[in-house]
N, C-alpha and C positions, 0 to 999 in steps of 0.2 A: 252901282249897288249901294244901300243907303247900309250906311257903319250904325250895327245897333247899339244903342248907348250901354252906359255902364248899370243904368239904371231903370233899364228896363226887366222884366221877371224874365229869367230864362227857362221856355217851356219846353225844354227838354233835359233839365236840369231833375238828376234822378231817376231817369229812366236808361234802362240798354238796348242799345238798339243790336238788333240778332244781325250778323253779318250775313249776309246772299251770297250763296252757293257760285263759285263758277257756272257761266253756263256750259261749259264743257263735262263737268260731273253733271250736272241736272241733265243733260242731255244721258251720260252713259247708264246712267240712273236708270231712266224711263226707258231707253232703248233696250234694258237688262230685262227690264220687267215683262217688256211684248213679247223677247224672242222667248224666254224662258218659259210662258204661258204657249204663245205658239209649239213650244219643242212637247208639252206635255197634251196641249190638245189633238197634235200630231200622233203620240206614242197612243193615247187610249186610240185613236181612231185605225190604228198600226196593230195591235192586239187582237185577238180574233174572239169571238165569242163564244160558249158552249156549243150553241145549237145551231151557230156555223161551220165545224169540224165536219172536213167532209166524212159521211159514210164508210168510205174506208178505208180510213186512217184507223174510227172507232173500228173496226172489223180486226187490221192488225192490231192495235191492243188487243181484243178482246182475246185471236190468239196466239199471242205472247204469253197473255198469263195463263190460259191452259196448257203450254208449252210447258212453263214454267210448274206448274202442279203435277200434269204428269210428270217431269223430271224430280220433282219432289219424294214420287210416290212411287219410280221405280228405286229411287236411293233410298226408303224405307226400308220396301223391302229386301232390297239391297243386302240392305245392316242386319234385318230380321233373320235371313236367311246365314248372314256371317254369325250370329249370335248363337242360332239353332245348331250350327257346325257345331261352333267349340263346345256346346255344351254335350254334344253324341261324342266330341273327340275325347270329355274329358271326364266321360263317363268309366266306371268301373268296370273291368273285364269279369266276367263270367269265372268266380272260382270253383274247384274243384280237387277236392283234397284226399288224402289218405285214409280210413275208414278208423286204424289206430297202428299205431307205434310200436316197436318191438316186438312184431310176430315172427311165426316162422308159415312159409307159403305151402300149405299144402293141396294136394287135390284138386288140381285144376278144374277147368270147366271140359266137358266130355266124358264119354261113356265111361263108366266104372260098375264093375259087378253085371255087365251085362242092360244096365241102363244108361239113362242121359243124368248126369248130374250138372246139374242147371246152373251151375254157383262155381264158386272158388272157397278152399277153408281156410282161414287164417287162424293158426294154432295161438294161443294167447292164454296165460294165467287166470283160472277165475277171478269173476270181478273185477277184469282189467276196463275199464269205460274205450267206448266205440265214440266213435264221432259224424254228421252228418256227411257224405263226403259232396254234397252239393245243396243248396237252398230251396227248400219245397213245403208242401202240405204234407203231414202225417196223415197218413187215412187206416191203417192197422196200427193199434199200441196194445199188444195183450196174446193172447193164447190162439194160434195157428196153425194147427194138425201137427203134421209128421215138423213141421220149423219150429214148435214147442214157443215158447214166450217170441216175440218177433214186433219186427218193427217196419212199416211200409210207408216211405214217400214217394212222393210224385214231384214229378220235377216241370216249371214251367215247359220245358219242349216236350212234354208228353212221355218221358221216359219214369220207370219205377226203378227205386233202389228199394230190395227188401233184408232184411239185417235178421238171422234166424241163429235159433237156441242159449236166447238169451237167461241168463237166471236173473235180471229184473229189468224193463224199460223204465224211462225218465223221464216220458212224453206221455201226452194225451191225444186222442185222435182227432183230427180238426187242427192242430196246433202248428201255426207257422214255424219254421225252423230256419236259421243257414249255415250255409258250410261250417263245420266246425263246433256247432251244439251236440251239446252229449247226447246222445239217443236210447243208451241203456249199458250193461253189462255182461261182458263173455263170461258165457256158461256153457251148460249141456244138457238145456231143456229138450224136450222132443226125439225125434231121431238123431242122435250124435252119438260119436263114439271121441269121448274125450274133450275137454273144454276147447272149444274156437268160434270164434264168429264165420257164420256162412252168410257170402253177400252176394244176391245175383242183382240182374240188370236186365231188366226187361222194358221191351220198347215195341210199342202196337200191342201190348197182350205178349209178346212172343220172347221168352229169354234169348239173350246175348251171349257172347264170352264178354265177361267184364275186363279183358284184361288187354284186347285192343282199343274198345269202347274207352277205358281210361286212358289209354296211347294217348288214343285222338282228341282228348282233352287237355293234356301235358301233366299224366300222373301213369307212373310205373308201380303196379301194385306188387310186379312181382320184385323187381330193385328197391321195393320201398323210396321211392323217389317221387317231390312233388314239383310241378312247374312255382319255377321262382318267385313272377308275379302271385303265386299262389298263396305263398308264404309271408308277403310283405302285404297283400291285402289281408292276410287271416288275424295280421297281427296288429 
């Protein structure tokens, strides 16, 4: 090998020369590179395509999810039907009250003098205010034969409360009322003998004894007693 002088130019003077890889990484290199290409050409061809899904695979989806909407839509109504409850449960009882306060009971319902007296009297100061004892339509407010000044509701179940020998009413006819609006004043307009309110009870046309008819509602006209819930809704 000829020794190069000292004085010749040295042609690799200033340049770097890049060092060469092991061939053992060159190798893990490239070998990284095929399997890794291989493992992804492998996965897409391993993947299935839309419009390869067999038929009834797409069939169970399909019902799943109508499984799933019916079950949707019976738990709607479900809740609809739990919602409708509470609201019937937490609805207001039908009140039904005392016609007025501090009378004294006379004259039941039954034959008197040889007729039918269709009513109960309740003896009471003139001018004492009567009250609705249930919520209805007025459909008489004014002058009424032998009942003299009177006062007539109708009750959504089809029953009438009529209110006789008033000396003035406080209603108009047509006019909604509920339990507990004043309907007029005991007097002794018409046939009476002494100031009281007469109140019958009539249902189909046909009078009642108002004095079971209020039983069976939870009011004692003749104890002067009203069912409790009666009193806590009136107030």
């Amino acid at each position: 090998m000829r020794q190069r002088l000292s004085s010749e130019p040295d042609r690799y003077r200033g340049r770097r020369r890049v060092p060469t890889p092991p061939r053992s990484r060159y190798a893990a290199v490239v070998t990284t590179a095929f399997v890794g290409a291989g493992i992804v050409a492998l996965g897409a061809s391993a993947l299935p395509d839309a419009k390869d899904v067999s038929p009834s695979v797409l069939d169970e989806l399909k019902q799943a999810s109508v499984t799933s909407q019916d079950a949707a839509a019976r738990s709607e109504n479900a809740d609809r039907a739990s919602r409708d409850s509470r609201k019937e449960d937490s609805a207001e009882p039908e009140v039904w009250l005392l016609p007025l306060q501090g009378y004294d009971f006379n004259s039941p319902y039954g034959m008197r003098w040889g007729k039918l007296h269709t009513g109960v009297d309740l003896v009471a100061a003139e001018g004492t205010p009567y009250v609705a004892i249930h919520d209805g339509l007025v459909t008489k407010a004014g002058w009424f034969g032998g009942y003299g000044n009177a006062v007539i509701v109708q009750h959504a179940d089809g029953s009438e409360a009529i209110y006789g020998h008033s000396s003035a009413v406080s209603v108009k006819e047509g006019q909604q009322v509920k339990a507990g609006d004043q309907l007029g004043l005991v007097g002794q307009t018409g046939h009476a003998y002494g100031t009281h309110l007469h109140l019958e009870i009539h249902v189909k046309g046909q009078p009642k004894d108002p004095v079971p008819f209020l039983q069976e509602r939870g009011v004692d006209i003749k104890l002067q007693v009203e069912a409790i819930y009666s009193e806590v809704a009136a107030s």
